[in-house]
C-alpha positions as CSV (number, residue, x, y, z in Angstrom):
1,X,15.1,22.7,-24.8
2,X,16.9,19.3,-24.9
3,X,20.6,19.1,-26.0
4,X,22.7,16.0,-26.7
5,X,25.6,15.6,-23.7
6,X,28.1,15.7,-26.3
7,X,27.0,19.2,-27.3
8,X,26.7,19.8,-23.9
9,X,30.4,18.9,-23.4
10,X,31.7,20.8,-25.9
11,X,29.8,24.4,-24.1
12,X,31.3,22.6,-20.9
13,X,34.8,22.9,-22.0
14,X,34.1,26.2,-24.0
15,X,32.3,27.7,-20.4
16,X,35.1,26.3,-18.4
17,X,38.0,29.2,-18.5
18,X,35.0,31.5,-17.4
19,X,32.8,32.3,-14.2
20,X,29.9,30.1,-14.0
21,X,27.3,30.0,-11.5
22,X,26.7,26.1,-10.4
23,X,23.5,24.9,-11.2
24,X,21.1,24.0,-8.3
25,X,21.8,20.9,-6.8
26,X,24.8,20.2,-8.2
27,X,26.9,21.4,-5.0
28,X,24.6,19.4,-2.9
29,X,26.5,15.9,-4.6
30,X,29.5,17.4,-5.6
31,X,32.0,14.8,-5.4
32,X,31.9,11.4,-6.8
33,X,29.3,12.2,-9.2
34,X,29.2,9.3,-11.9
35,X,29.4,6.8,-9.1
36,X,33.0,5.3,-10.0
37,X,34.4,5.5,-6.4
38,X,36.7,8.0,-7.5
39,X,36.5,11.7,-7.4
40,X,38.5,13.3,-10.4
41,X,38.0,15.4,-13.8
42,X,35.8,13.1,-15.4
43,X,34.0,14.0,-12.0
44,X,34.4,17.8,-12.8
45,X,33.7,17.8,-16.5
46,X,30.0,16.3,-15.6
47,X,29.9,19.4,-13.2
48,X,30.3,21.5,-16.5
49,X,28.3,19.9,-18.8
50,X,25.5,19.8,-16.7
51,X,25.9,23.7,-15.7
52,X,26.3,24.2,-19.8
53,X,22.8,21.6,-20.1
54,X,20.7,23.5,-17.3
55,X,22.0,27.0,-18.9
56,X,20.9,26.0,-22.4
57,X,16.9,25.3,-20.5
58,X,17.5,22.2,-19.8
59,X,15.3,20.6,-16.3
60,X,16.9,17.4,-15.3
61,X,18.0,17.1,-11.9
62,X,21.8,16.5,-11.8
63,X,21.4,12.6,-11.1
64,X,19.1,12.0,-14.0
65,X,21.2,13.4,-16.0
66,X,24.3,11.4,-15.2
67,X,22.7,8.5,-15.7
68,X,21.5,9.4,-18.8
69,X,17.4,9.1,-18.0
70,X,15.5,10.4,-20.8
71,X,13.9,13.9,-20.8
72,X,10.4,14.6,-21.3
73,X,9.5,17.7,-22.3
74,X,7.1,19.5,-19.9
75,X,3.9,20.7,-22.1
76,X,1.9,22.8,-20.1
77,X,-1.0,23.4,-22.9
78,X,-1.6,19.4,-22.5
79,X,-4.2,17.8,-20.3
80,X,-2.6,15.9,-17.4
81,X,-4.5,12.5,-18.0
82,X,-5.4,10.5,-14.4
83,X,-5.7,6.7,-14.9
84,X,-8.1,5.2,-12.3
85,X,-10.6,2.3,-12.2
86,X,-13.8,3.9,-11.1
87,X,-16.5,6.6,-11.9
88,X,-17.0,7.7,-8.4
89,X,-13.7,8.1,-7.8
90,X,-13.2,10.0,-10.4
91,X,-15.8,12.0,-10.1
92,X,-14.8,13.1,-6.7
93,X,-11.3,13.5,-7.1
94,X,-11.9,16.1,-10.7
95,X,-14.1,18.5,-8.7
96,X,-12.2,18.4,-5.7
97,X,-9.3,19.4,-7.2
98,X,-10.4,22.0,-9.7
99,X,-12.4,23.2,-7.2
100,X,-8.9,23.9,-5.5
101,X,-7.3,24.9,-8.9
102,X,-9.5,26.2,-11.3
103,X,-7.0,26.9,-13.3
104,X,-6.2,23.1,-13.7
105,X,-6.4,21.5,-17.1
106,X,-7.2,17.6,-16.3
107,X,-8.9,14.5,-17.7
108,X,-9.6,11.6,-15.5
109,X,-9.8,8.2,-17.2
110,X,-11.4,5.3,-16.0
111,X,-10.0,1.9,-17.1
112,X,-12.5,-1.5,-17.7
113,X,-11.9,-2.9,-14.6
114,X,-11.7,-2.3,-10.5
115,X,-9.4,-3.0,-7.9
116,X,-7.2,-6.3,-8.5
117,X,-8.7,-6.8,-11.5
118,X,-7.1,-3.1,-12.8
119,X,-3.3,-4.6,-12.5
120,X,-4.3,-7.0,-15.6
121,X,-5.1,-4.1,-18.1
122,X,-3.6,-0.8,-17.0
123,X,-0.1,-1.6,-17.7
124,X,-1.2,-2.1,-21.2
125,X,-3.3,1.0,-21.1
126,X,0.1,3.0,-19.7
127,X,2.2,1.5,-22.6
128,X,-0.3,2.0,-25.5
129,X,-1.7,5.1,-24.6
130,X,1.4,7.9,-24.4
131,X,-1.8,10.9,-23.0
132,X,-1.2,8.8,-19.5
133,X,0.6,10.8,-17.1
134,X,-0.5,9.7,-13.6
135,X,-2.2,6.3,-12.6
136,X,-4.0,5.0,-9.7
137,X,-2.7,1.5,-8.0
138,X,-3.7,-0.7,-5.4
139,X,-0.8,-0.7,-2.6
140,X,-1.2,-5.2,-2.9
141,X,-0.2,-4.7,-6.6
142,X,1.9,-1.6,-7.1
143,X,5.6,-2.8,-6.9
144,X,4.7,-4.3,-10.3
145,X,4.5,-1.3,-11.2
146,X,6.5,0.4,-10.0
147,X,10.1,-1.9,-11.1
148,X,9.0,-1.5,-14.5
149,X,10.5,1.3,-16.2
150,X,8.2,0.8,-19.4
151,X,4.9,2.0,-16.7
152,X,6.5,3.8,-14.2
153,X,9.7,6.7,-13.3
154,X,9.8,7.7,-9.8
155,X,8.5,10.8,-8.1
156,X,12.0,12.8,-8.4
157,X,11.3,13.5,-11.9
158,X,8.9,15.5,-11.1
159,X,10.2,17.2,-8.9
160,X,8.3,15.5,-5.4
161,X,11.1,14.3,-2.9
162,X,10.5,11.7,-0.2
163,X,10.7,14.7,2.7
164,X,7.5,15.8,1.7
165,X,5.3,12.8,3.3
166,X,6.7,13.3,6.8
167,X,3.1,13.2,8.0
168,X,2.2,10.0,6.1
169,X,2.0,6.5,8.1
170,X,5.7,5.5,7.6
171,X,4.4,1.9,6.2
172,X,3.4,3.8,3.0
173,X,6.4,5.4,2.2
174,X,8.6,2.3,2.4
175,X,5.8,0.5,0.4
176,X,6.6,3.3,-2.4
177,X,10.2,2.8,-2.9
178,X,11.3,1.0,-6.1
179,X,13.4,-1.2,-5.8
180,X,16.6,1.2,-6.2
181,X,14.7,2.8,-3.3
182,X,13.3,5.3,-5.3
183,X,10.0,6.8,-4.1
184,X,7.6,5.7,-7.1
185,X,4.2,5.8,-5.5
186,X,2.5,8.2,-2.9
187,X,-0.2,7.1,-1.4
188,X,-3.6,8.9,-1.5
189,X,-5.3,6.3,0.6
190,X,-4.8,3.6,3.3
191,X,-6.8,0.7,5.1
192,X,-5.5,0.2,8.9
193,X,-7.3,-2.8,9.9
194,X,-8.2,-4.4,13.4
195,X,-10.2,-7.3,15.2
196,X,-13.9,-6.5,16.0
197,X,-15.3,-8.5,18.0
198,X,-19.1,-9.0,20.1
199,X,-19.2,-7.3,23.7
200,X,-21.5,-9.3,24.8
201,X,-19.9,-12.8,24.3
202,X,-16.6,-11.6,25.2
203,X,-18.0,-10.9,28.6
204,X,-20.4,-14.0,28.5
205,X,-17.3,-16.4,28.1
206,X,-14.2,-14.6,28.5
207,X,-15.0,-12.6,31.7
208,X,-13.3,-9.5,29.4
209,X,-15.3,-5.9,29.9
210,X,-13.6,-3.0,27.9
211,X,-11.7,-3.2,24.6
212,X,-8.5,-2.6,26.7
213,X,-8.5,-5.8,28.6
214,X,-9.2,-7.3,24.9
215,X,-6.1,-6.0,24.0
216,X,-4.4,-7.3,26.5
217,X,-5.7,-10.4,26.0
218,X,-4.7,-10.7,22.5
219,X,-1.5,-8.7,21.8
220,X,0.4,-11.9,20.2
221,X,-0.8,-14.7,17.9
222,X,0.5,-17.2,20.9
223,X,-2.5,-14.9,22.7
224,X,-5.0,-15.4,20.3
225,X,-4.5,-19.2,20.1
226,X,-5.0,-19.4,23.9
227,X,-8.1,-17.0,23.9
228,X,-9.9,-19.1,21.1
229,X,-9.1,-21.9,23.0
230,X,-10.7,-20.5,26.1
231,X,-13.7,-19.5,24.2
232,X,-14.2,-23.2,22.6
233,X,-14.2,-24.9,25.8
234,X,-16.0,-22.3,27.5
235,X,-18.9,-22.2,24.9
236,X,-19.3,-26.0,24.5
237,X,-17.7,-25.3,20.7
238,X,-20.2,-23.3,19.3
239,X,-17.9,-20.1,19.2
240,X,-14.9,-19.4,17.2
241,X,-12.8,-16.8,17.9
242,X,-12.9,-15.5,14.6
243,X,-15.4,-16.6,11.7
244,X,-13.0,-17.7,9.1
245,X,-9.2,-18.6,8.1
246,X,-9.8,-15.6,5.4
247,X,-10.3,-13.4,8.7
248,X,-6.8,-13.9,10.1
249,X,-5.0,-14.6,7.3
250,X,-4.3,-11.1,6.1
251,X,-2.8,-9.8,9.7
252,X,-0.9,-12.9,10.1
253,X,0.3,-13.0,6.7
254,X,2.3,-9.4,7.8
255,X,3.1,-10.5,11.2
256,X,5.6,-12.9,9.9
257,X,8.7,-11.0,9.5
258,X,12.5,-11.8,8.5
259,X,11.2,-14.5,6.4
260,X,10.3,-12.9,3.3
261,X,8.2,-15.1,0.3
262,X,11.3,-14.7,-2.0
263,X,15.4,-15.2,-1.1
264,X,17.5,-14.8,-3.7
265,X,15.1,-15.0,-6.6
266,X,13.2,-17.9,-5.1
267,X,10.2,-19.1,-3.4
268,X,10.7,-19.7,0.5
269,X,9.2,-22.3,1.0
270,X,9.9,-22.0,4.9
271,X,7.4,-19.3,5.0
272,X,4.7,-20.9,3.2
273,X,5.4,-23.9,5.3
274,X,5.3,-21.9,8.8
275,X,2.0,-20.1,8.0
276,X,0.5,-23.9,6.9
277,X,1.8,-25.2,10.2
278,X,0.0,-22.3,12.1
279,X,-3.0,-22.8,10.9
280,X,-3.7,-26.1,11.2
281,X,-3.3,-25.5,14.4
282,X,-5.9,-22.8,14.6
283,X,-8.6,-25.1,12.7
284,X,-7.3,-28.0,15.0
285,X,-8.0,-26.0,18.3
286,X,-11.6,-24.9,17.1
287,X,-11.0,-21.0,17.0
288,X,-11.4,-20.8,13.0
289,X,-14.3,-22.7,10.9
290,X,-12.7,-23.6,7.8
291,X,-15.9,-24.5,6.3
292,X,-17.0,-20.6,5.9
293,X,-15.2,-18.9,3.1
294,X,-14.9,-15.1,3.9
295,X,-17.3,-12.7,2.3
296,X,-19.9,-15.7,1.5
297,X,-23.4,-14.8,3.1
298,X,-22.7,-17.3,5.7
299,X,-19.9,-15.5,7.0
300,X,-21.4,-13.0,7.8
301,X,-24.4,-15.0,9.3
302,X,-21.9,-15.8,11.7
303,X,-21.7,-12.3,13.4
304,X,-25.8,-12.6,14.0
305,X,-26.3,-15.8,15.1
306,X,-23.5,-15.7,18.1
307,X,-21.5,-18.5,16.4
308,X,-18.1,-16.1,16.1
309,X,-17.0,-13.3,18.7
310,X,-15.0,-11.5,15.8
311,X,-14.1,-10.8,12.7
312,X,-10.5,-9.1,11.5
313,X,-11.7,-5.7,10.1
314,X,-10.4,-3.0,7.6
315,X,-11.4,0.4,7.7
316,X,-14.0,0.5,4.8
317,X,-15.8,-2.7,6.7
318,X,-17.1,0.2,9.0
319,X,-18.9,2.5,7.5
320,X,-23.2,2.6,7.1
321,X,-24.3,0.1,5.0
322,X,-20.7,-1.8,5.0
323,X,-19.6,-5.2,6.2
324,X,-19.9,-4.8,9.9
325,X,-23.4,-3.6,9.6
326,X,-24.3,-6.8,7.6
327,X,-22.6,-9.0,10.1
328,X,-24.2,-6.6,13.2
329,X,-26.7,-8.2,14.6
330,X,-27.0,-5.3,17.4
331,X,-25.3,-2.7,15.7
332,X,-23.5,-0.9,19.0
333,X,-22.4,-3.6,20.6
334,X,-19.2,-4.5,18.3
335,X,-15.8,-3.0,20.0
336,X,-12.7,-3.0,17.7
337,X,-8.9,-3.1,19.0
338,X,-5.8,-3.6,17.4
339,X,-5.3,-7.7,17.5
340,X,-2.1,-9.6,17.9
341,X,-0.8,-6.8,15.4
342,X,-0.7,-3.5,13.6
343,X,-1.6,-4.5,10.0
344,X,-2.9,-2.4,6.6
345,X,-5.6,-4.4,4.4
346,X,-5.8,-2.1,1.2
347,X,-4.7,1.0,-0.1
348,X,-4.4,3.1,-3.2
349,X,-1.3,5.3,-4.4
350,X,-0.7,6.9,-7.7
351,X,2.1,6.6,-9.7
352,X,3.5,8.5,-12.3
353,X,3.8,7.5,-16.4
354,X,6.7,7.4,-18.1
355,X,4.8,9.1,-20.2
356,X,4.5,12.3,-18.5
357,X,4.4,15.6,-20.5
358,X,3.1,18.5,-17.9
359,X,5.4,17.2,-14.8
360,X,4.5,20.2,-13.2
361,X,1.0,20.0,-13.2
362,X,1.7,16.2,-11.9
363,X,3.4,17.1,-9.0
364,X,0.6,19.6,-7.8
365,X,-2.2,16.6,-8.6
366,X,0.2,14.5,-6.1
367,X,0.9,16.9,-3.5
368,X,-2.4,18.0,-3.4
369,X,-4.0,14.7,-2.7
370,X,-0.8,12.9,-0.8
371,X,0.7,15.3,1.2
372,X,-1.1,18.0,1.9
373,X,-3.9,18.5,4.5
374,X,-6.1,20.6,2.7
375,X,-6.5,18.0,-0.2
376,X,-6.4,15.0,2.2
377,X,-9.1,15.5,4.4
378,X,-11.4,16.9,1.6
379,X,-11.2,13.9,0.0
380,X,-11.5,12.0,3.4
381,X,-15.0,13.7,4.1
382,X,-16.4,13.8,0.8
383,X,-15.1,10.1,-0.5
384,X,-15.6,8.6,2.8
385,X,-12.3,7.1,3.2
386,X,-9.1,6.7,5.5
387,X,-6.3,9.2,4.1
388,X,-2.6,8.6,4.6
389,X,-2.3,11.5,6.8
390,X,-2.1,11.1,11.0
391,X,-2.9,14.3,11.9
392,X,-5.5,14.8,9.5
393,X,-7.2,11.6,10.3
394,X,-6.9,12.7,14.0
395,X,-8.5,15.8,12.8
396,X,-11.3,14.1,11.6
397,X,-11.3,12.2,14.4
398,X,-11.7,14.9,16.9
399,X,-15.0,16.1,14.7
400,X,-16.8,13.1,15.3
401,X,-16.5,12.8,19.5
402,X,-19.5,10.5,19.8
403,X,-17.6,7.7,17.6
404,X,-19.0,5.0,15.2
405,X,-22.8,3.9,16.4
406,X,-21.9,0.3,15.1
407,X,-19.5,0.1,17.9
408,X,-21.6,1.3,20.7
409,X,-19.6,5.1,20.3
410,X,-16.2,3.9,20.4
411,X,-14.4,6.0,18.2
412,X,-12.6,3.3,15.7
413,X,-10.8,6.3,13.5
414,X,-9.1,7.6,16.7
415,X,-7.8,3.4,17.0
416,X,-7.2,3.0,13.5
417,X,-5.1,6.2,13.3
418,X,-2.9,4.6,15.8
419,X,-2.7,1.6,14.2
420,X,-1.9,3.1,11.4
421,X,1.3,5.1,12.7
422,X,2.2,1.6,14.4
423,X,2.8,-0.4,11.1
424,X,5.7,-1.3,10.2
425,X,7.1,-3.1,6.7
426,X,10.8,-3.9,5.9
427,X,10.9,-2.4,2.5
428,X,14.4,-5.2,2.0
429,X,11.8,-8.1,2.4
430,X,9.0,-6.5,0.0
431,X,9.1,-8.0,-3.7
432,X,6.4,-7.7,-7.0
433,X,5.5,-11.3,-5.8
434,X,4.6,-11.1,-2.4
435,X,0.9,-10.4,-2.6
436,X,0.1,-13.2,-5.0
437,X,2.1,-15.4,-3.1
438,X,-0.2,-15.0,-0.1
439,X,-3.1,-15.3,-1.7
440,X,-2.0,-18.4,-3.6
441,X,-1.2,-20.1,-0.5
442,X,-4.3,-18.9,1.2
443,X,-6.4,-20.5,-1.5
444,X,-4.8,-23.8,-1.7
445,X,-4.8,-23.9,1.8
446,X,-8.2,-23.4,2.3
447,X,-9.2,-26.1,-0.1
448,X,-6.8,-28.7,1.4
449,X,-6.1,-27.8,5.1
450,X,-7.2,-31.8,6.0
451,X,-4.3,-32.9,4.1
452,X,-0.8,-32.9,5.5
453,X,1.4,-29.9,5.3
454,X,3.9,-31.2,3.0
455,X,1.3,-32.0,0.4
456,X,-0.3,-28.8,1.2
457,X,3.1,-26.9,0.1
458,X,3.7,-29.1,-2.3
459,X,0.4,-27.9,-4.1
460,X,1.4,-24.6,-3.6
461,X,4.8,-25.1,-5.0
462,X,2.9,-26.4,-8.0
463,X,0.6,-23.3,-8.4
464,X,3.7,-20.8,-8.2
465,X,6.0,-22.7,-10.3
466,X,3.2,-22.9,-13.2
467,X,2.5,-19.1,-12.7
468,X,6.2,-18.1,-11.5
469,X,8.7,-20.7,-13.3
470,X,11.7,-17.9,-12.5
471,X,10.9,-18.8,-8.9
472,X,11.9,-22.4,-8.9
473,X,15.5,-23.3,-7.2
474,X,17.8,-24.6,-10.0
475,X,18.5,-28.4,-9.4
């Protein structure tokens, strides 16, 4: 039952000469409740009305209702409607969960198009249709989501707090928070990512043996500069040390920190300028070929025909059938280690509507899926993905002793579980931006890396300024 905080009041004061029990979580802020910086009776009189509000049936938290969010009822008897962008995934996560509830009353929907392509249409799905109450996103894509109170309302008002992902890669939970840091999006999967690179040539022109004295060998971009320069002048320049600018793009990309793309509401152009600068370098020193564009069958030629000793890796390149069996050549003789850094390269969380009518039923979908084990690792093993979950994943990792075949045994979960837990993101620097801005830059770059780098960003400027005018410094 919903009541108006005027009518509220007025049971307040009515309440107030008698005993009342405080509702839950009020004593937990008691104090300076409506944020003034003071502490006095208009302090005391929200106190009431919120004891008279949760008396009457009402649900809000205490900070919800302060700030005057509005209330959706709760309607049990309704399906709760899932938002996602593919069958199979559908498909799996509806059985897996019913299987688990059968009590469960859920529809999974699946929207037009997949991955990026999804950001374009769901937010006017989400608007349109009001049966939305979760939504699947793409971690690249989600803080435009989730800073839009029209598509999203974070994870509090239904009840989920932050504590409950204690077990989830840290990264995740920082790249969930709103930006009134807010968790708005818990993450059902993640894609830790490292460099895979050939044994054989590695030993051939490196002297290097294991994937530890790899590591060594590249544990700063400074490292992997000198390496690839080792292995062009040591192979005559027919090997790069990784097969593409695409390859390292995405790990460098979140190696540069404490220079975010946007300051103050405006491109920095210092950062699109330092990662042009880098790689020129790279492309200058013969360790990238900027004549192979990532994901074209040429790339992964290169993996078969000796031409590259790696190639920067995400978790879903390494299953059967997947990228590094294309590019394999012979299959066990790949080794993967972390790389000059810890970095993520995909990822999906879910997000709740604003729409929301059967929170409780919401939270249980989340939980179940994001934080806890039982729901993670069944959809680990039967969707054949990485979960954001360190000891399940080391779990899983654990069942399979004899590792990945593709990489001669080695068992890549047990390294991608660790670099998982080692990424790090400041969630001050992240903005809505920040993905497009990378890849902006990454495809102007790639089609004019011969020119200088001031007309390089100055191309760049002109894509974001067309797409972005907000982001242009005032004159």
């Amino acid at each position: 039952m919903k009541l108006k905080k005027t009518a509220a009041f007025l049971l307040a004061l009515t309440a107030a000469a008698t005993t009342m029990t405080m509702p839950v979580g009020a004593a937990q802020v008691f104090g300076d409740i409506d944020g003034d910086n003071d502490v006095d009776a208009a302090d005391a009189a929200w106190i009431l009305q919120y004891a008279a509000y949760t008396g009457a049936g009402g649900e809000q938290d205490l900070q919800s209702f302060v700030k005057g969010e509005p209330e959706v009822p709760d309607d049990s008897d309704s399906p709760l409607t899932i938002l996602v962008w593919d069958e199979n995934r559908a498909k799996v996560l509806g059985e897996l969960y019913t299987a688990a509830y059968p009590d469960a009353n859920i529809e999974i929907v699946t929207g037009p198009d997949a991955g990026n392509n999804a950001e374009k249409n769901f937010a006017a799905m989400i608007r349109s249709d009001s049966e939305i109450d979760l939504y699947l996103t793409e971690i690249a894509w989600q803080h435009k989501y989730i800073n839009d109170e029209t598509l999203s309302i974070p994870l509090s008002s239904i009840g989920i707090s932050t504590e409950e992902f204690s077990d989830a890669y840290s990264y995740t939970v920082d790249m969930g928070m709103n930006d009134k840091k807010e968790l708005a999006a818990a993450a059902l999967e993640v894609s830790p990512a490292g460099y895979c690179y050939r044994e054989d040539l590695a030993k051939e022109y490196l002297g290097i043996d294991s994937p530890e004295e790899m590591q060594q060998a590249l544990s700063l971009w400074d490292d992997f500069l000198l390496l690839g320069q080792r292995l062009y002048e040591a192979s005559d320049g027919t090997v790069t040390a990784a097969a593409s600018i695409g390859d390292a793009w995405q790990p460098f990309n979140q190696y540069v920190t404490n220079m975010p793309w946007v300051v103050d509401g405006t491109l920095n152009k210092d950062r699109a300028l330092h990662m042009i600068t880098v790689f020129q370098q790279y492309i200058e020193s013969g360790i990238l070929d900027p004549t192979i564009n990532q994901w074209d069958p040429t790339w992964a030629e290169e993996g078969k025909n000796d031409s590259t000793l790696g190639y920067f890796y995400a978790s879903w390149c390494l299953g059967d059938d997947l990228i590094l069996e294309q590019n394999g050549g012979d299959g066990g003789n790949w080794r993967i280690v972390q790389g000059p850094n810890p970095y993520y390269w995909g990822g999906t969380s879910l997000c709740v509507s604003p729409n929301c009518d059967n929170k409780d039923e919401a939270a249980r979908f989340i939980r179940y899926f994001t934080a806890e084990d039982e729901g993670l690792k069944a959809f680990a093993e039967e969707y054949g993905t990485f979960v954001n979950s360190s000891s399940v994943m080391q779990t899983i990792a654990s069942e399979h002793p004899d590792g990945n075949p593709l990489l001669g045994g080695q068992n890549d979960i047990a390294v991608l579980n660790e670099i998982a837990a080692n990424i790090t993101v400041n969630p001050d620097e992240i903005t809505k931006y920040d993905s497009d801005l990378s890849y902006a830059l990454y495809d102007v770059f790639r089609t004019n890396y011969g020119k200088s780098a001031d007309k390089i960003l100055a191309l760049f400027e002109n894509e974001v300024y067309m797409e972005y005018p907000e982001l242009e410094a005032a004159e």
